[in-house]
C-alpha positions as CSV (number, residue, x, y, z in Angstrom):
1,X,48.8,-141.9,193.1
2,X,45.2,-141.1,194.6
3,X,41.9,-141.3,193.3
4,X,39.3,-138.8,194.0
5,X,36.1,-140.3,195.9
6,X,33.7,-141.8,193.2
7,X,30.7,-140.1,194.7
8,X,32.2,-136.7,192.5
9,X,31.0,-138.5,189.7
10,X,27.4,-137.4,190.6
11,X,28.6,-133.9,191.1
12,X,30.0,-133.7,187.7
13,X,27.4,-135.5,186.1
14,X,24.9,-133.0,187.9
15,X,26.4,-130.2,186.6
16,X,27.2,-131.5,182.9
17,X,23.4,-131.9,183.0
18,X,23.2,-128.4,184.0
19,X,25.0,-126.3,181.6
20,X,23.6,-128.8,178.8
21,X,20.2,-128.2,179.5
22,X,20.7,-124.2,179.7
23,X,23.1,-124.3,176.8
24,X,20.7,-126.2,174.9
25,X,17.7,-123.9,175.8
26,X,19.0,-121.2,174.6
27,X,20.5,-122.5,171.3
28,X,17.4,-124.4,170.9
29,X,15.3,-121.5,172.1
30,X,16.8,-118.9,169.4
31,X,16.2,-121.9,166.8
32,X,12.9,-121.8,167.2
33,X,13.0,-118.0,167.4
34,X,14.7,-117.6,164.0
35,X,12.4,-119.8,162.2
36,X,9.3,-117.5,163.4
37,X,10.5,-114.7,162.2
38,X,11.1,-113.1,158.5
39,X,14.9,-113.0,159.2
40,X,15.5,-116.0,156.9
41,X,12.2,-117.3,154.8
42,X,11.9,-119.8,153.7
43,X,13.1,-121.9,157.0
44,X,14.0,-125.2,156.2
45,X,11.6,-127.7,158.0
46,X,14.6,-129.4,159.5
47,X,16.3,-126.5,161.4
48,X,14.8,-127.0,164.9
49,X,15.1,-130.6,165.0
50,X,18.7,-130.5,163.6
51,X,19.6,-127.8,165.7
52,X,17.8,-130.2,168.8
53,X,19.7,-133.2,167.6
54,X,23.0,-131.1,167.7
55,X,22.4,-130.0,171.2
56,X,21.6,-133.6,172.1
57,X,25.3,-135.0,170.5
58,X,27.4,-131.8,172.8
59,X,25.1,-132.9,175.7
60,X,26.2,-136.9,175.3
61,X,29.8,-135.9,174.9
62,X,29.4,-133.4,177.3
63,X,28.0,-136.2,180.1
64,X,30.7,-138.3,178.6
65,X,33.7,-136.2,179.8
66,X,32.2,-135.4,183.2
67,X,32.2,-139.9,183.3
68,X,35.7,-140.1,182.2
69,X,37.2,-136.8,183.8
70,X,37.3,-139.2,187.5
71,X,39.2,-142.2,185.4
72,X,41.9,-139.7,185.0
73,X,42.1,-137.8,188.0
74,X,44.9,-138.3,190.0
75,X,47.3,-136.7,192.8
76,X,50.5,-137.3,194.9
77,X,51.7,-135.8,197.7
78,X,55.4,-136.6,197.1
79,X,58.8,-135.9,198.7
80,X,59.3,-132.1,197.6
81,X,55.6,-131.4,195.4
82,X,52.6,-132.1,195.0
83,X,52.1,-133.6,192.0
84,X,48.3,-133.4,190.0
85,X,47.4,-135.6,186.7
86,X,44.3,-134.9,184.8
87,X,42.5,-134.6,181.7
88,X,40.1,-136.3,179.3
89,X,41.4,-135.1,175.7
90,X,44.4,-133.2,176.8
91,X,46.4,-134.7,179.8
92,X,47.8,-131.8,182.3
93,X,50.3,-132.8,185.0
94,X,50.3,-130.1,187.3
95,X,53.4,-130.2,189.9
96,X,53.2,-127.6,192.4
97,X,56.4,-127.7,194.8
98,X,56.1,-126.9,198.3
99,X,58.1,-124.1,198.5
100,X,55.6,-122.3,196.1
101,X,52.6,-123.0,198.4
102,X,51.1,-119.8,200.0
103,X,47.9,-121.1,201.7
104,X,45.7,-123.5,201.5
105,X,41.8,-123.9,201.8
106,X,39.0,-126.3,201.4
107,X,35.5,-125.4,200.4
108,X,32.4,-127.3,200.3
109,X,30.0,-125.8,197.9
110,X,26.2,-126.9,198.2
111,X,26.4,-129.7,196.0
112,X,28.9,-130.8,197.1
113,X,28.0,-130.6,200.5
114,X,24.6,-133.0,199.9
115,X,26.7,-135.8,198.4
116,X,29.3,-135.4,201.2
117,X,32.7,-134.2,199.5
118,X,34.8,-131.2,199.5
119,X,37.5,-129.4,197.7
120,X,41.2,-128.3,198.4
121,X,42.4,-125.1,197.3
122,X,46.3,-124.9,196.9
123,X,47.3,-121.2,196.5
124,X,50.9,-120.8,195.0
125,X,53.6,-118.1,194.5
126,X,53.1,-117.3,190.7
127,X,51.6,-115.6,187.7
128,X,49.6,-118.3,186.0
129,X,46.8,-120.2,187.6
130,X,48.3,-119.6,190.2
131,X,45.8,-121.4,192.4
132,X,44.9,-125.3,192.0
133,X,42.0,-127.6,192.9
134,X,42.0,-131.1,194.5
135,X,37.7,-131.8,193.7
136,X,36.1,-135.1,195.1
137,X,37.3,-135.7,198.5
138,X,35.6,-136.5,202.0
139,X,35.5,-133.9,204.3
140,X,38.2,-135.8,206.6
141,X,40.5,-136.6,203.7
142,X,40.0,-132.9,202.5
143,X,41.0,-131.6,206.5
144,X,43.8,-134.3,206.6
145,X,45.2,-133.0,203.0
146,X,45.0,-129.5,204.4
147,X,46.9,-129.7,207.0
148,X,49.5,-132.0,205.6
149,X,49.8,-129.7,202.9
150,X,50.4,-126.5,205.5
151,X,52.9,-128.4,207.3
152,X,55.0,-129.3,204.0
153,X,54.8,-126.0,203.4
154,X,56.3,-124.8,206.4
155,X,58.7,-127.3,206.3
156,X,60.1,-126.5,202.6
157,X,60.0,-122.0,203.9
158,X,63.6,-121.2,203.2
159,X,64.2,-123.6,200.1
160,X,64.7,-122.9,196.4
161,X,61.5,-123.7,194.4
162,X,63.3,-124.5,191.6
C-alpha cells in the first residue's frame, strides 16, 4: 500500500485552519450579536466565552483529523482495481475496478500547487460517487499514476466489472 506525500499534511492543516476560523467567526460573531440585543435578556455573562471555548474544542478536533486523516490514507494499484483505504472515525475502503474507469485527471489547485503536490481524479461507470480522489502526491507520481491508471483501463475494456 502507498502513502500519500507528508507535505499534504500542511494542505490539510491549512485548510482545517480555514473553515475553523470562518466557522468560528460566525458562530462567535452571532454570539456576541445575540447578547446585544433584547432577543434574550438577561444574557448570561458566560455565553460568549462559552460559545468561544466551544469553537476552540471543534477547531482542536477539527486540526486533529486533518493530522490523523494522512496516518490512514492509503492506495494500491493492484492486479484487477485499484484499491483506496481511508478514514479517521469511520474507515472507507474504496475499490474501484478497472473496467469501471472512464477517465482520469489530475488537478493541482493553488494550494496545492505552492507546497508542490497534486491530485488524481478517477472517474467511474456508476451512480454513486461516482468519481474518486487520490490527494497528496508529486506532480511526477500524480502524471505516472495517470497514465498507469489509463493504460489499466484500456487494458481491462472488454471485461466484466463484476
Amino acid at each position: 500500500m502507498e502513502r500519500l506525500t507528508p507535505r499534504v499534511r500542511v494542505v490539510w492543516l491549512v485548510l482545517a485552519f480555514a473553515r475553523a476560523a470562518i466557522f468560528g467567526g460566525f458562530v462567535v460573531g452571532g454570539a456576541i450579536a445575540l447578547s446585544r440585543t433584547d432577543l434574550w435578556v438577561p444574557v448570561p455573562s458566560v455565553f460568549v466565552p462559552a460559545v468561544a471555548a466551544v469553537v476552540i474544542v471543534l477547531a482542536v478536533v477539527r486540526v486533529f483529523v486533518a493530522w490523523r486523516r494522512y496516518s490512514v490514507w492509503r492506495f494500491d494499484l493492484r492486479d484487477d482495481d485499484l484499491y483506496i483505504k481511508r478514514g479517521v472515525f469511520t474507515r472507507i475502503q474504496t475499490v474501484v475496478p478497472y473496467v469501471r474507469v472512464q477517465h482520469v485527471d489530475s488537478r493541482r489547485s493553488p494550494l496545492e500547487r505552492t507546497v508542490g503536490l497534486a491530485t488524481v481524479v478517477v472517474f467511474t461507470a456508476g451512480s454513486r460517487s461516482s468519481d474518486v480522489a487520490i490527494p497528496g502526491l508529486t506532480p511526477a507520481r500524480a502524471e505516472d499514476l495517470q497514465e498507469a491508471l489509463r493504460r489499466l483501463a484500456i487494458e481491462s475494456a472488454g471485461e466484466d466489472a463484476v
